[in-house]
C-alpha positions, 0 to 999 in steps of 0.5 A: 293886648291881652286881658291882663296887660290891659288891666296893668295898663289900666292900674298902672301909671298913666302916660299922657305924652302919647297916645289920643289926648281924650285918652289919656285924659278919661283913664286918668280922670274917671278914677280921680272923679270917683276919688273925689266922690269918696272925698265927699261921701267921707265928709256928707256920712259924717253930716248925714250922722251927725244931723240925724243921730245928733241934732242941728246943734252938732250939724252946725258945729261941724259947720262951723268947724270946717272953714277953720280946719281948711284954713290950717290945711292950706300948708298941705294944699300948697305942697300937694300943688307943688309936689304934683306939678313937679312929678307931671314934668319931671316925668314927662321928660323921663328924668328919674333922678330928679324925679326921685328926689321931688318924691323924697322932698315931697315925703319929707315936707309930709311928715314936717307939715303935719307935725306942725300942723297937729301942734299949731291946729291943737292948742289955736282950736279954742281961739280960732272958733271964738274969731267966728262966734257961733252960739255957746252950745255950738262953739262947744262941739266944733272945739271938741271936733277941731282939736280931735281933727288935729291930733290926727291931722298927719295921717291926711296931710299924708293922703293929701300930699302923697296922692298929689305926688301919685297923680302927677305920675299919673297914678289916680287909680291906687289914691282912689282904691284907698279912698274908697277904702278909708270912706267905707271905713269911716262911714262904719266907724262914724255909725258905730262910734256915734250910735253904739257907744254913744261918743257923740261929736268927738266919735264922728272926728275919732272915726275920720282920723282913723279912716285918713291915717290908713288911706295916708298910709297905703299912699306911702306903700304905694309910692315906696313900691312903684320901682318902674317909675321912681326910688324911694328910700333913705337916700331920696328921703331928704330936702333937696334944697334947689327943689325945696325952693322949686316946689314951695314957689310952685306950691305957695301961690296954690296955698294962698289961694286956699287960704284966701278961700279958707279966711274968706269963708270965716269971715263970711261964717261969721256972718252966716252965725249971726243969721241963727242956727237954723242958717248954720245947719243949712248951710253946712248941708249946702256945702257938703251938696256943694262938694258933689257939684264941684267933683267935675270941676275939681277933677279935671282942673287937676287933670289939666294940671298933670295933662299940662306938666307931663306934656311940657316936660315931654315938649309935646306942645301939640298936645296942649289944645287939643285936651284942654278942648276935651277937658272943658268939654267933659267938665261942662257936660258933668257939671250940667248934669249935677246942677239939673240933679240939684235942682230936681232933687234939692228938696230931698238931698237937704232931707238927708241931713234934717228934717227941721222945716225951716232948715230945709227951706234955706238949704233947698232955697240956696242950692237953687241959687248956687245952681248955675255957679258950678258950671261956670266953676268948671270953665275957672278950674279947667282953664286955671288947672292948665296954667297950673300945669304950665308952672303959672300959679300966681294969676289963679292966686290973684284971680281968687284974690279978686273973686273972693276978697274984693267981690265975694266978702264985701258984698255978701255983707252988702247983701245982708245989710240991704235985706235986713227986715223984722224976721232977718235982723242981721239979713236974708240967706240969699245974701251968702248965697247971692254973693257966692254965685256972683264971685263965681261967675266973676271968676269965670270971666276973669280966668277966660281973659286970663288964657286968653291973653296967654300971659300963663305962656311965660312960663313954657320954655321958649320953643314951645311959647308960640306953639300952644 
C-alpha cells in the first residue's frame, strides 16, 4: 500500500468488521483517546484561568455550574447514544438507505434539541442554581456562566451529536481534528477575553461557546461531505418516524443514566456548598483531574459500543471477544498509568488551579482517594459499552441507578454526618470523596455480574445469541 493510501485509510472511516479486532480498535480509539483529551483541556484552560486570573470565588462558580449544565444536556447525550449505535449497525450491515436516513433524523433532533435546550436552560438558570445554594457571591457568576452557556448551547449539541454520529461510522479522526481546533481556539479566547479585556467569568463562557459552535460546525460539513459512505440533504433531512422511535429507545436509557449522574451530583453539590468555598474550589479542580483519568475509560467504552454495533450488523459474532479482551486490556493498562501519575504529581496537578493552602490539601487528599476508582470505572465502561453496542441500554441505566442513587447519595450524606466535628460543622471532605469511590468500585461488580450472566445477549439476533 503506498503512502497515500495508508494515509486515506487512516483519516477515513474505520471498518471494524474486518481485519485484526486490535486493529481496528487502536485506529479507532487512539484519535478518540486524544479527542477526549482536548475535551478536558477545553474544560481544566477554563479552570486553570478562571482560578488564577480570577480567583477561588470564580473557580467555584464554574463548579457549581457544571453538575447543573450536565443535567440540561442529557437530552443531546441521549441522542448521541442512539444516533451512534444506529450508525455502527446500519453500517456494519452495508445498508446506506437507512443509514441515510438515521443521519437526517440524528440532524434533525440537533437542531430540535438545542433550541429547546438554549430557551429552557436560559430562563431556569437562576432557579436551578438557587436548588444547590451556594454562597451569594458564588451564586452570581455560575448564573452569569450558565445562562451565557446556553445562549450558545446548539453549537455543542451539534459536536456532541453530530461526532457521535461520526464514530459510529467509524470516523474518530475528523471529530478529533475539530476538537483539537475548537480547544486551541478557546484556550486563546479564554486568556484573551479574561486578561485583555477584563470580561471576567462571562468572557471564560463567551469564549467556549464560540470555540464549540465552529467544532459543531466543521461535524456538519464533514457528515454532508462523506459521499462514500452516506447522503445528506434535503431529502434525508427529516424525522423518519420508525427510526425516531428507534433512536430515542435506544438513546433515552443512555439519557437517563446521565441524568441520574447529573441530579446525583446536584444533590451532592449541595452537600459539597455546605462544607465552605475552599471545598468548593477544590472539588471543581478535582473534577476537571478526574476528566483526564476517565479518558481511557470513556474512550474504549464508546469503542466497544461501535466495535460491538458495527460487528452485529455484519453478524460477525466471532469478533466479539475476542475485542472486548483487547479493549479491557487497554482500558486498565491506560488507567493504570493515569492513577500512578495522580498519585505521584497530585500535589502539583491541584497547584495548577490555586495555590489557597487549604484548597490544595482537600484537592491533593481527594485524588488519592479517587485513585483506585478509575481503574475499576474502566472494567464498568468496557463491559457497559459492549452491551450498548448490542442495543442493551437499559442494565447500564439500572446499573447507574443503583451505584448513584441508592449507594452514592445517601451515603455520602452518611459519611458527612458521622465526620461532623468543631473544624467540619457540616462533615469532612473525604465524605464526597469516600462515597464516590465505594459506588465506583460497586459499579464494577455489578457490570461483571451483569455480562457475565449475558442477559445483554437478548438483544442480538437469535443466531448470534449463543455465539458471543
Amino acid at each position: 500500500m503506498s503512502t497515500i493510501a495508508r494515509i486515506k485509510a487512516f483519516f477515513g472511516v474505520q471498518d471494524m468488521t474486518i481485519g485484526k479486532p486490535i486493529t481496528g480498535l487502536l485506529k479507532f480509539s487512539i484519535p478518540l483517546l486524544i479527542g477526549n483529551l482536548a475535551q478536558q483541556l477545553y474544560n481544566t484552560v477554563d479552570s486553570i484561568v478562571v482560578g488564577r486570573y480570577i480567583g477561588d470565588t470564580a473557580l467555584a462558580a464554574v463548579g457549581t455550574a457544571g453538575p447543573i449544565l450536565n443535567l440540561l444536556l442529557v437530552l443531546f447525550m441521549g441522542v448521541a447514544t442512539g444516533a451512534s449505535i444506529l450508525s455502527a449497525q446500519y453500517f456494519g450491515a452495508k445498508d446506506r438507505a437507512t443509514l441515510n436516513k438515521v443521519v437526517g433524523c440524528a440532524i434533525v433532533l440537533t437542531f430540535a434539541s438545542g433550541i429547546l435546550m438554549m430557551i429552557i436552560g436560559y430562563f431556569a438558570s437562576p432557579t436551578l442554581i438557587a436548588m444547590v445554594d451556594p454562597p451569594e457571591n458564588v451564586a452570581i457568576g455560575a448564573v452569569t456562566y450558565l445562562q451565557i452557556i446556553f445562549i450558545g448551547i446548539l453549537g455543542g449539541a451539534m459536536y456532541n451529536i453530530l461526532s457521535g454520529v461520526l464514530r459510529g461510522l467509524g470516523d474518530s479522526v475528523f471529530p478529533l481534528f475539530y476538537l483539537i481546533l475548537a480547544s486551541l481556539l478557546n484556550i486563546v479566547l479564554d486568556i484573551l477575553f479574561v486578561s485583555r479585556f477584563n470580561m471576567g467569568i462571562a468572557g471564560v463562557a463567551w469564549a467556549t461557546i464560540i470555540a464549540q459552535g465552529i467544532s459543531g460546525a466543521l461535524c456538519l460539513i464533514r457528515l454532508c461531505t462523506m459521499r462514500s459512505v452516506c447522503d445528506v440533504n434535503w431529502k434525508t433531512l427529516h424525522p423518519d418516524k420508525r427510526l425516531t422511535i428507534q433512536l430515542c429507545r435506544l438513546g433515552l436509557p443512555a439519557g437517563i443514566t446521565q441524568a441520574i449522574f447529573s441530579m446525583s451530583a446536584i444533590v451532592v453539590q449541595g452537600l459539597t456548598n455546605s462544607m465552605g468555598e475552599a471545598m468548593i474550589a477544590a472539588n471543581t479542580a478535582i473534577m476537571r483531574v478526574d476528566g483526564f483519568a476517565m479518558m481511557p475509560n470513556f474512550t474504549f467504552g464508546t469503542a466497544a459500543t461501535t466495535f460491538v454495533g458495527q460487528n452485529i450488523g455484519a453478524r460477525r459474532a466471532d469478533r466479539i471477544r475476542q475485542g472486548n479482551k483487547s479493549l479491557l486490556a487497554l482500558a486498565l493498562s491506560c488507567s493504570t498509568v493515569l492513577v500512578a501519575c495522580i498519585l505521584l504529581f497530585g500535589h502539583q496537578l491541584m497547584g495548577m488551579f490555586t495555590s489557597t493552602p487549604e484548597t490544595l490539601a482537600i484537592g491533593t487528599s481527594g485524588l488519592r482517594w479517587l485513585a483506585l476508582g478509575y481503574i475499576c470505572f474502566s472494567v464498568s465502561q468496557v463491559l457497559q459499552g459492549n452491551m450498548r453496542g448490542a442495543g442493551e441500554t437499559m442494565i447500564p441505566m439500572w446499573i447507574s441507578i443503583i451505584t448513584t442513587v441508592v449507594l452514592r447519595m445517601p451515603l455520602a450524606y452518611a459519611l458527612a454526618w458521622l465526620t461532623r466535628s468543631e473544624l467540619h460543622p457540616n462533615g469532612a471532605p473525604v465524605a464526597i470523596f469516600a462515597s464516590l469511590l465505594i459506588s465506583w468500585i460497586f459499579g464494577m461488580i455489578l457490570s461483571v455480574i451483569a455480562y457475565w450472566m449475558g442477559l445483554w445477549r437478548r438483544k442480538l439476533p437469535e443466531d448470534m445469541r449463543n455465539a458471543i
